[in-house]
BATORRO-146682 format. One record per residue: residue number from 1; residue in three letters; x, y, z of N, C-alpha, C in turn. Coordinates in steps of 0.02 Angstrom, whole numbers, plus 50000, padded with zeros to 5 digits. Layout:
REM BATORRO-146682
SITE	seq	type	nx	ny	nz	cax	cay	caz	cx	cy	cz
SITE	NUM	ALA	X	Y	Z	X	Y	Z	X	Y	Z
...
This chain:
REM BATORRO-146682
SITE	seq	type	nx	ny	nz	cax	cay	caz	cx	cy	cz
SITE	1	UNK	54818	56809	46820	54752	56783	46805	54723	56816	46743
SITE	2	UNK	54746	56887	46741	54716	56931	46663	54749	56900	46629
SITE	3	UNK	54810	56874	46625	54846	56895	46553	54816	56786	46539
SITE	4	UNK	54805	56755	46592	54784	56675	46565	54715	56685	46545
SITE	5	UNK	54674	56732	46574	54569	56740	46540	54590	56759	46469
SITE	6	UNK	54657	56811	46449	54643	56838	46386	54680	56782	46335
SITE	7	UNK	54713	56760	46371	54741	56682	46323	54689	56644	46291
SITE	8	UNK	54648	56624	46339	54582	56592	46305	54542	56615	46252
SITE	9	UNK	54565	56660	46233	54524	56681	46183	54575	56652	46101
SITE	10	UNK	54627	56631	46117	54661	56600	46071	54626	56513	46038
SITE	11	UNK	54614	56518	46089	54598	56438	46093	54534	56410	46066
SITE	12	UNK	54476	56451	46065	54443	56423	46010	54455	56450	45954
SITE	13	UNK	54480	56486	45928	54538	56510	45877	54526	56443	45831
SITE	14	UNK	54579	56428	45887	54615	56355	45870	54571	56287	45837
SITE	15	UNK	54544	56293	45904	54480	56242	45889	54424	56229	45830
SITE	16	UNK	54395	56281	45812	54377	56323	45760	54380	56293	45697
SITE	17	UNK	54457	56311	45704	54513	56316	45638	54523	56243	45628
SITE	18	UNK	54529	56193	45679	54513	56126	45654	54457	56097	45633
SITE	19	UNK	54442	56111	45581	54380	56083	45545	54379	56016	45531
SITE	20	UNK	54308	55987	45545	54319	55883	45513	54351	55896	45464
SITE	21	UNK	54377	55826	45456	54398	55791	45408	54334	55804	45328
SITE	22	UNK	54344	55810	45279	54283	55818	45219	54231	55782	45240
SITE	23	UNK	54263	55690	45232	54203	55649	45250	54156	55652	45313
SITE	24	UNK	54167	55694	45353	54124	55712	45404	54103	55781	45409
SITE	25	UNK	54103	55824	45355	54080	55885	45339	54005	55885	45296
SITE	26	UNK	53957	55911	45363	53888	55902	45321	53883	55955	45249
SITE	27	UNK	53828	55938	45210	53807	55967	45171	53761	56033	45195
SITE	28	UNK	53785	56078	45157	53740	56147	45176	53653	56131	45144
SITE	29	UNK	53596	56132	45200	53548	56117	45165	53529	56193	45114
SITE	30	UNK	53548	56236	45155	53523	56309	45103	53562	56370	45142
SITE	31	UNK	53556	56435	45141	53591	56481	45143	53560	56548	45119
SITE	32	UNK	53566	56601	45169	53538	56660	45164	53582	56710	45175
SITE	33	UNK	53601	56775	45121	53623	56844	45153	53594	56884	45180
SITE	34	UNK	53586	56901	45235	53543	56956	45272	53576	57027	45272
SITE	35	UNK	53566	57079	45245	53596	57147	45214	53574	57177	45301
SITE	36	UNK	53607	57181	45344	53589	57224	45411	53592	57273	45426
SITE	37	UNK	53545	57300	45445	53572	57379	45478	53589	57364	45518
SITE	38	UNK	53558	57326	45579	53596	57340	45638	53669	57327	45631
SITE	39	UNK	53700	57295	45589	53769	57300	45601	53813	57341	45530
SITE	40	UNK	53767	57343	45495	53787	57403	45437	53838	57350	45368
SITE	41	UNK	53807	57294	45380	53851	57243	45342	53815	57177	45320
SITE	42	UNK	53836	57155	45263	53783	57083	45229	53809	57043	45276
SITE	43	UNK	53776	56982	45318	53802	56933	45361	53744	56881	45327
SITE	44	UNK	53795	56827	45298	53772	56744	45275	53749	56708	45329
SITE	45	UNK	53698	56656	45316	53681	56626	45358	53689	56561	45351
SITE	46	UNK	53706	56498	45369	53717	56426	45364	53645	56393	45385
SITE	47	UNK	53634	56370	45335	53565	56330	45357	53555	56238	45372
SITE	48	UNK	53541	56217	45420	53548	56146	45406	53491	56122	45420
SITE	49	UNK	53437	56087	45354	53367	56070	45386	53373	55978	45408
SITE	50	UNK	53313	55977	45440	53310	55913	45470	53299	55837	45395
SITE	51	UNK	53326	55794	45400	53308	55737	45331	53239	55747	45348
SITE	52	UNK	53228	55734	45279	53131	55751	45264	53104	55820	45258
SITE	53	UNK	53137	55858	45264	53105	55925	45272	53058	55949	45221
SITE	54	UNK	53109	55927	45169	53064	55930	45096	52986	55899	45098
SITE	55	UNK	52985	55851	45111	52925	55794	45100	52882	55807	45168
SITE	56	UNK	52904	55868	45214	52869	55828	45289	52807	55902	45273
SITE	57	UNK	52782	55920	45208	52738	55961	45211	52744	56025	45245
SITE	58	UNK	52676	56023	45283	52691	56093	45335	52699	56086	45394
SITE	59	UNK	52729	56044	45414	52760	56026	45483	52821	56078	45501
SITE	60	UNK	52840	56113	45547	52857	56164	45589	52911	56143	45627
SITE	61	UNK	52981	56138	45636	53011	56118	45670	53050	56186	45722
SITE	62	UNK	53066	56175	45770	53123	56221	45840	53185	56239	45780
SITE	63	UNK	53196	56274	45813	53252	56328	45766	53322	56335	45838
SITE	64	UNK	53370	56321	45798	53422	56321	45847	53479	56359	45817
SITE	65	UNK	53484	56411	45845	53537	56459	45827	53598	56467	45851
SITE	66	UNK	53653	56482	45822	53726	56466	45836	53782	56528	45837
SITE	67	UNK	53811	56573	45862	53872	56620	45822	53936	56564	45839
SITE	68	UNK	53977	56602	45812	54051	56554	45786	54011	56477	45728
SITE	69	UNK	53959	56507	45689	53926	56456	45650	53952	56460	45579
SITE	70	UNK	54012	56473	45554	54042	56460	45492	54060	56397	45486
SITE	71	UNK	54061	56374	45403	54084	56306	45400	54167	56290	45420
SITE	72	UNK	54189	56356	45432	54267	56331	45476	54278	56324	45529
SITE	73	UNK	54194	56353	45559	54204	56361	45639	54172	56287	45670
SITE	74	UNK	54096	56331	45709	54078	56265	45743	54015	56211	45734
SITE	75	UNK	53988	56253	45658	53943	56229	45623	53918	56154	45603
SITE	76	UNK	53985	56123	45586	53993	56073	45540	53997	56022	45615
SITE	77	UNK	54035	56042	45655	54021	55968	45720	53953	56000	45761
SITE	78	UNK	53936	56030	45777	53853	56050	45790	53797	56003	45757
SITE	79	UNK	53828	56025	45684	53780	55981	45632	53766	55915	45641
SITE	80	UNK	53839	55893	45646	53821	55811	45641	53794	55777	45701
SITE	81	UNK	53829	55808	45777	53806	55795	45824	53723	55802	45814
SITE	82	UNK	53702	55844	45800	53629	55834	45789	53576	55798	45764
SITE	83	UNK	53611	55785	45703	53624	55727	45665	53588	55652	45683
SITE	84	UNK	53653	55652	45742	53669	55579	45761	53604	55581	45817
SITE	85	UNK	53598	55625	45861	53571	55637	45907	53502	55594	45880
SITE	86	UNK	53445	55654	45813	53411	55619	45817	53400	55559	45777
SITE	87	UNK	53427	55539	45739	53425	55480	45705	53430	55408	45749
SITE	88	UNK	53457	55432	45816	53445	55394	45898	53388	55402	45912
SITE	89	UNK	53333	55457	45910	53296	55445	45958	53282	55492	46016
SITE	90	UNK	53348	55524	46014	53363	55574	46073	53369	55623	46093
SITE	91	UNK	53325	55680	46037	53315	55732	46039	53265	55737	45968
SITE	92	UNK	53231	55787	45971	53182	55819	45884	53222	55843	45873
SITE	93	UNK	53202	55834	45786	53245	55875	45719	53228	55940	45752
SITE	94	UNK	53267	55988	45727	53287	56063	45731	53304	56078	45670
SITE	95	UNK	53289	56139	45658	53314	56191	45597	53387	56216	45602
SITE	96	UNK	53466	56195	45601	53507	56253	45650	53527	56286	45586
SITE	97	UNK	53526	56366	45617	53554	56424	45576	53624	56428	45611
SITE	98	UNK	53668	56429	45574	53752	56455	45604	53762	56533	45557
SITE	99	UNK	53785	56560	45605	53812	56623	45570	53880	56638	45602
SITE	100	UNK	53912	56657	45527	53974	56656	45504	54019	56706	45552
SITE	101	UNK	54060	56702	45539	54099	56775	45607	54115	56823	45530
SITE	102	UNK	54108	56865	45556	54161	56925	45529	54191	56969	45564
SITE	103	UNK	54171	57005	45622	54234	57029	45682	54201	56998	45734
SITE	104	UNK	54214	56935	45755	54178	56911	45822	54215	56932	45880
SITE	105	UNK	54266	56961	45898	54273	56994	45970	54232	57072	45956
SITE	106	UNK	54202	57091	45940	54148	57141	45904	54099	57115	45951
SITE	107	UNK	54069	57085	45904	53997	57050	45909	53995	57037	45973
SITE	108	UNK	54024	56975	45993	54006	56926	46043	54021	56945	46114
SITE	109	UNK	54054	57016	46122	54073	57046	46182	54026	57108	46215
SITE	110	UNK	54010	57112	46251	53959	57184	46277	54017	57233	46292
SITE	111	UNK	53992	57302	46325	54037	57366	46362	54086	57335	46388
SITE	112	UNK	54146	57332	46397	54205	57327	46450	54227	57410	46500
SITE	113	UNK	54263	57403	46555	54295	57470	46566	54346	57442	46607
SITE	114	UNK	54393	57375	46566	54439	57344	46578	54489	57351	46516
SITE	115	UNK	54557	57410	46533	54597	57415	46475	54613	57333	46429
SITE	116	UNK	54633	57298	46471	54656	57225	46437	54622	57204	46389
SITE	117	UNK	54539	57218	46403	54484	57175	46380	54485	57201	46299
SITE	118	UNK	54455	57293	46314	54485	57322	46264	54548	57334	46189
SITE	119	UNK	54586	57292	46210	54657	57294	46179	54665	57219	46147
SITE	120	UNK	54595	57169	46157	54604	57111	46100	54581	57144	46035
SITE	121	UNK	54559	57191	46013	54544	57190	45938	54510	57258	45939
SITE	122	UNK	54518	57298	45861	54519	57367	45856	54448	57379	45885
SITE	123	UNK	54409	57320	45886	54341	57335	45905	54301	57282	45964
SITE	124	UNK	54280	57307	46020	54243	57266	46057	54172	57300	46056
SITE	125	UNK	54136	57273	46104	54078	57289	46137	54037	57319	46130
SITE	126	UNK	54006	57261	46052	53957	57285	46003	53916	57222	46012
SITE	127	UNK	53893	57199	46061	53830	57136	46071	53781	57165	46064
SITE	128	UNK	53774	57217	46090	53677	57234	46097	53661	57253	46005
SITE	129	UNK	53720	57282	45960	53696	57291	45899	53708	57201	45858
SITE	130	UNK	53747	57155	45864	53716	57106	45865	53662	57055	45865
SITE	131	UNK	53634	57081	45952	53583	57046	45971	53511	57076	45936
SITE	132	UNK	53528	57146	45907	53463	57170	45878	53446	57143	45820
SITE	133	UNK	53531	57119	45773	53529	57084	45727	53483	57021	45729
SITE	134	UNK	53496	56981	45771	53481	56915	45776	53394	56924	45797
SITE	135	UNK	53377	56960	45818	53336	56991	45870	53269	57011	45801
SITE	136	UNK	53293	57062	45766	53250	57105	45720	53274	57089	45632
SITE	137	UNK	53323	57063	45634	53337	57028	45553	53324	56960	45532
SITE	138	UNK	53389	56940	45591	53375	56875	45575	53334	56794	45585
SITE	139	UNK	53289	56822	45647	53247	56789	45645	53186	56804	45619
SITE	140	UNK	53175	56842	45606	53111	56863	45555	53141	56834	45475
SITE	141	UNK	53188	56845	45451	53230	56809	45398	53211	56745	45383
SITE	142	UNK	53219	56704	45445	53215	56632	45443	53128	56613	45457
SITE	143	UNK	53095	56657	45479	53042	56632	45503	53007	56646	45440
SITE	144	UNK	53022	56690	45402	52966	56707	45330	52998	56651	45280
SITE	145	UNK	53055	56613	45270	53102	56579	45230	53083	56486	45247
SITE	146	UNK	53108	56466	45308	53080	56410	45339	53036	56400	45369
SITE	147	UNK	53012	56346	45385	52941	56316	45414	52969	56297	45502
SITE	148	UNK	52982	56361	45551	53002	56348	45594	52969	56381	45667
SITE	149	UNK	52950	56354	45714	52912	56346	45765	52939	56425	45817
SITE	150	UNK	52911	56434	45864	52928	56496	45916	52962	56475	45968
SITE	151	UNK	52994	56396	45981	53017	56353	45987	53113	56380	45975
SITE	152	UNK	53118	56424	46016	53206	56441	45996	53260	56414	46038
SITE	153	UNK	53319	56379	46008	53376	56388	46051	53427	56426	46057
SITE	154	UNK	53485	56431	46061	53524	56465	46060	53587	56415	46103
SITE	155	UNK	53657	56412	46068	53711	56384	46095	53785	56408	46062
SITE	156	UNK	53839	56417	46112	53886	56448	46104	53950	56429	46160
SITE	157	UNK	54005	56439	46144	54065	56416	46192	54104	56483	46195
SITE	158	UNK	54139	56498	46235	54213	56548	46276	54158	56613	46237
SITE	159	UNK	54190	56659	46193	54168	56721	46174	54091	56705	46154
SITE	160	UNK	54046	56665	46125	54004	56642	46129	53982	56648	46160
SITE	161	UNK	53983	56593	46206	53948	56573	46282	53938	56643	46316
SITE	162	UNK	53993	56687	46317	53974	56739	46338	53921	56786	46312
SITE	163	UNK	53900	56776	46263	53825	56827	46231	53779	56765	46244
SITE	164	UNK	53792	56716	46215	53727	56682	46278	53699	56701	46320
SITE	165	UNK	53750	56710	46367	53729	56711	46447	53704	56771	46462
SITE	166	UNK	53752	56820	46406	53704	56913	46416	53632	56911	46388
SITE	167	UNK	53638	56886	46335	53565	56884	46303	53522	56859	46324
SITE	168	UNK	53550	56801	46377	53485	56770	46429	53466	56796	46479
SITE	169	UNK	53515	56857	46513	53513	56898	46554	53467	56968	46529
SITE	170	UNK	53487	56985	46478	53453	57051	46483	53371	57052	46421
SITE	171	UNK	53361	56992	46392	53318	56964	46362	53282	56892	46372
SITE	172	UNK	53281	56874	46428	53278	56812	46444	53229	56767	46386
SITE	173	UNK	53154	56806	46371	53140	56769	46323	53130	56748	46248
SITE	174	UNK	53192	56789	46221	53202	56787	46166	53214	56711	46133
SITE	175	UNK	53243	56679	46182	53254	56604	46163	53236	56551	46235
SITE	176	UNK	53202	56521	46207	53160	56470	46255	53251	56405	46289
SITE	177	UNK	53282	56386	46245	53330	56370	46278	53392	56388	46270
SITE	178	UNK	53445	56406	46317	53515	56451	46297	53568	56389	46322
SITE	179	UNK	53610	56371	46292	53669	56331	46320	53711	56379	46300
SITE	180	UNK	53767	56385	46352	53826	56436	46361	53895	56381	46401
SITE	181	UNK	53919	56354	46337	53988	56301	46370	54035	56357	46376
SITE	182	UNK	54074	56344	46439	54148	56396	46453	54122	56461	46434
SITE	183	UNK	54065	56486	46449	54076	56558	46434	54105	56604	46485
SITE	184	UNK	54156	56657	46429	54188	56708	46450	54162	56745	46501
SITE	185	UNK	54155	56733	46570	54125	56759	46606	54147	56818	46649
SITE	186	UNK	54220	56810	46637	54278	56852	46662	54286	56925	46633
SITE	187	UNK	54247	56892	46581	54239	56994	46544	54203	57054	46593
SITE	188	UNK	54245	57109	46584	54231	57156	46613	54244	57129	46682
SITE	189	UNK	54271	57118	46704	54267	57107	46784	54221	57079	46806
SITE	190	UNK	54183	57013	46773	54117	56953	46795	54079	57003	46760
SITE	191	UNK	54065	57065	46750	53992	57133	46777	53949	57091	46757
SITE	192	UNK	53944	57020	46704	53879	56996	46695	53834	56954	46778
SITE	193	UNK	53904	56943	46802	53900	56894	46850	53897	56925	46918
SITE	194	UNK	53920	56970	46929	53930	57011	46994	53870	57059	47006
SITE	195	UNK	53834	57079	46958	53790	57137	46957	53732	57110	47015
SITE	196	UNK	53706	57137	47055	53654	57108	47101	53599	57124	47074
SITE	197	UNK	53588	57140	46999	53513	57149	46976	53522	57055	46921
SITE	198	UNK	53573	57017	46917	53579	56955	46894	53495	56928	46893
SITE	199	UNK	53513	56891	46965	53432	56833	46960	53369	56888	46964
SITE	200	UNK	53355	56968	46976	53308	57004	46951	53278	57010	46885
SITE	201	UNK	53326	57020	46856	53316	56997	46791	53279	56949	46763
SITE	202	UNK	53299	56905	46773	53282	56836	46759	53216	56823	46794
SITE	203	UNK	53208	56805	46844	53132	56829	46887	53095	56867	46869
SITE	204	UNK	53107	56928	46825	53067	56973	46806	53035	56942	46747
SITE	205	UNK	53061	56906	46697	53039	56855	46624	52981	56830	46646
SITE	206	UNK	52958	56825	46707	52889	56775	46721	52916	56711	46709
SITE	207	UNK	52853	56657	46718	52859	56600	46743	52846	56559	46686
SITE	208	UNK	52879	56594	46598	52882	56536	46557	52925	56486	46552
SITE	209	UNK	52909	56428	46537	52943	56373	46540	53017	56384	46475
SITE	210	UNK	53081	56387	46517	53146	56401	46488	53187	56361	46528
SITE	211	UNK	53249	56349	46478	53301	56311	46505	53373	56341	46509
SITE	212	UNK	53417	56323	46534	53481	56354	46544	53526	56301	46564
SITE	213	UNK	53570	56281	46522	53637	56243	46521	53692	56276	46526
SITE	214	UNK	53730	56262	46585	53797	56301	46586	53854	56259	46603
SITE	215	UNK	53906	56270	46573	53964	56187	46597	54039	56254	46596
SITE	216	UNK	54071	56218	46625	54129	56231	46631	54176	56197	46648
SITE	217	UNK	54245	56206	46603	54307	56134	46614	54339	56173	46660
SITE	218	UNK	54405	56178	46669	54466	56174	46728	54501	56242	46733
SITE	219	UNK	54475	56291	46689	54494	56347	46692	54474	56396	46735
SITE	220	UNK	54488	56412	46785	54458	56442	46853	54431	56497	46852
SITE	221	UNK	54456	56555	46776	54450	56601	46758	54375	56608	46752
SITE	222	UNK	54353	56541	46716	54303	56517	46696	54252	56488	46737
SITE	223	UNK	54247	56444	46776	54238	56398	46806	54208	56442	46882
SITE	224	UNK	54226	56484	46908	54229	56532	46957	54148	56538	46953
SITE	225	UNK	54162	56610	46900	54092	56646	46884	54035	56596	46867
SITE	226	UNK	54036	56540	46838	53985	56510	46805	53957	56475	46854
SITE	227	UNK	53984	56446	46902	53963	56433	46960	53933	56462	46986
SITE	228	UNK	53939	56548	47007	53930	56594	47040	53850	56594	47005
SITE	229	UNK	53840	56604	46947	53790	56627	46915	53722	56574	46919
SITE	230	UNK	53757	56495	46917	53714	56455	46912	53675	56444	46992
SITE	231	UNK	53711	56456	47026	53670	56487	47091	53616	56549	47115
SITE	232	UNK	53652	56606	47086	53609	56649	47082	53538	56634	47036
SITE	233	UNK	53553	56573	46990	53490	56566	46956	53453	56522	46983
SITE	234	UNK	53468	56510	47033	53438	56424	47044	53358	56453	47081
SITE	235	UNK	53314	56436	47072	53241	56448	47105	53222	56488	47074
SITE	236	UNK	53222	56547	46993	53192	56553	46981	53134	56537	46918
SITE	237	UNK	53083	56564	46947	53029	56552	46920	53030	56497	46856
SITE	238	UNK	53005	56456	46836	53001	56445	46766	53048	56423	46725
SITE	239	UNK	53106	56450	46751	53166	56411	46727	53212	56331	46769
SITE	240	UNK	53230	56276	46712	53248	56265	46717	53325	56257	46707
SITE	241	UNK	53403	56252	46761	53463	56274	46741	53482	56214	46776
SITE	242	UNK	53546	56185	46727	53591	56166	46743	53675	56172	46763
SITE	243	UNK	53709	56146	46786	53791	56175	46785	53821	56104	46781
SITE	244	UNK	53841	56110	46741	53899	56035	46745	53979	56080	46763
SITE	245	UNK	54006	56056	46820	54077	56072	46840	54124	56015	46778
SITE	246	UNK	54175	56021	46742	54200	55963	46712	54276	55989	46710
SITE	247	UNK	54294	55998	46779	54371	56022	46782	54427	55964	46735
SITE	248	UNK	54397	55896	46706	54424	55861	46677	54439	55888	46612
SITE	249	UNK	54407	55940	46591	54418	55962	46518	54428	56028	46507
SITE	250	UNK	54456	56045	46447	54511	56090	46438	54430	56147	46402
SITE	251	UNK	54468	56211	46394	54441	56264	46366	54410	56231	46285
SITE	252	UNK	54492	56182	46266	54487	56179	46179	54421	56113	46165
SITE	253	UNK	54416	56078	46237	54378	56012	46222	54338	56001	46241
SITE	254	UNK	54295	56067	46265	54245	56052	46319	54181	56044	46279
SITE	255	UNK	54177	56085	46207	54135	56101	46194	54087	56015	46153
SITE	256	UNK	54142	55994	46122	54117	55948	46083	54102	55855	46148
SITE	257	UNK	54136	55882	46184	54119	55834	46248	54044	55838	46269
SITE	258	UNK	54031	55916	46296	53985	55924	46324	53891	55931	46274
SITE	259	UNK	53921	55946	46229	53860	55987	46178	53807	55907	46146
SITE	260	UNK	53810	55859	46165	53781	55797	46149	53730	55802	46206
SITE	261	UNK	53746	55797	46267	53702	55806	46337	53672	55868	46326
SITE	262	UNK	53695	55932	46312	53661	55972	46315	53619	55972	46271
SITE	263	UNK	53622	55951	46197	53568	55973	46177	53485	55926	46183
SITE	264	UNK	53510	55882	46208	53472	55818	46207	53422	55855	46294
SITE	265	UNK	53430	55895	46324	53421	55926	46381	53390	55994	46349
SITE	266	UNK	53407	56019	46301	53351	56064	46250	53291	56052	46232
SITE	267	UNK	53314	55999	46190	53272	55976	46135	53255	55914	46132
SITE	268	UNK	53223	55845	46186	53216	55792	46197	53155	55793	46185
């Protein structure tokens, strides 16, 4: 069961790495370097504003934030899905910021005291200096730069999904909505999922109005915990959560299946 959870981490690799085709590769609307301390390194930011932005004055739009957001990663089908979304009807324009990876099993992982977990890459279980990033740089970055609302999302898949789900856990209201597809929930031994201070947490945020999307395809590794969690969340306060089970879909395909419903369940 360890050695198939740490496989998955190949796989959006993969996914990633298949970028659209050109003709379906949006245009970058703008772009920012943020020089960080918290992570001691310049990290670029991908900007994509809504059509009209220019002309729509001082109108204020939701800000939707992304990691694995490079134009090789998951930026460019995020984009368009968004895109399409509202030019339907079926969700408000959003601001989305994607930011780029530079050691994302780093970033996107918290503490382990699981040798295996440890031994994907010279460096893990650096989220909380991350999340301070995103937290104390880079949204102050974007908020002095664009015309963008207190109105936050946040969305992510497998190593992703997994700082989602921490960041919704140990910050619940840093972002008003979190989608977490296939997240790595298996890290560290569940500890995000197993800990019995979970739905305390979350209960403790008070009774602002927040959302929580969680899906998972056929990977049991996966599929297990997220379940587990979307229960423990269910009744509290103020939040609304979903779980889509979709044992029909794979680790590599879940994301671009599922992320149309979800965001339209954000941002409608």
């Amino acid at each position: 069961m360890r050695r198939a959870a740490l496989a998955l981490l190949g796989l959006l690799g993969i996914a990633a790495a298949a970028a659209p085709a050109a003709a379906q590769r949006p245009a970058l609307s703008d772009s920012l370097v943020v020089d960080s301390r918290a992570l001691g390194e310049a990290r670029r930011l991908n900007v994509h504003l809504p059509d009209g932005y220019a002309a729509a004055g001082a109108a204020r739009y939701p800000l939707l934030v992304m990691p694995d957001g490079g134009m090789d990663e998951d930026f460019p089908h995020v984009v368009a899905t968004v895109d399409s979304l509202v030019a339907l009807g079926r969700m408000r324009p959003v601001v989305v910021v994607g930011i780029p990876n530079t050691q994302r099993r780093r970033d996107l992982t918290g503490p382990t005291r699981v040798k295996e977990d440890s031994a994907i890459a010279p460096r893990v279980g650096g989220s909380a200096a991350f999340r301070a990033f995103v937290r104390d740089e880079l949204l102050p970055a974007v908020s002095a730069r664009w015309r963008v609302t207190d109105e936050r999302g946040i969305i992510g898949e497998s190593l992703a999904g997994l700082f989602v789900v921490e960041t919704f856990l140990l910050e619940p209201t840093l972002f008003r909505h979190a989608i977490a597809l296939d997240p790595s929930l298996w890290w560290d031994r569940r500890s995000l999922v197993d800990s019995a201070a979970v739905a305390a947490r979350v209960r403790a945020a008070g009774a602002a109005p927040r959302t929580l999307t969680l899906a998972s395809s056929g990977t049991r590794e996966i599929a297990e915990p997220t379940a587990r969690l979307a229960a423990l969340l269910r009744g509290a306060p103020g939040l609304s959560a979903t779980y889509e089970a979709r044992p029909d879909l794979t680790h590599a395909t879940i994301f671009r299946a599922v992320k149309p419903a979800a965001l339209v369940r954000a941002f409608r």
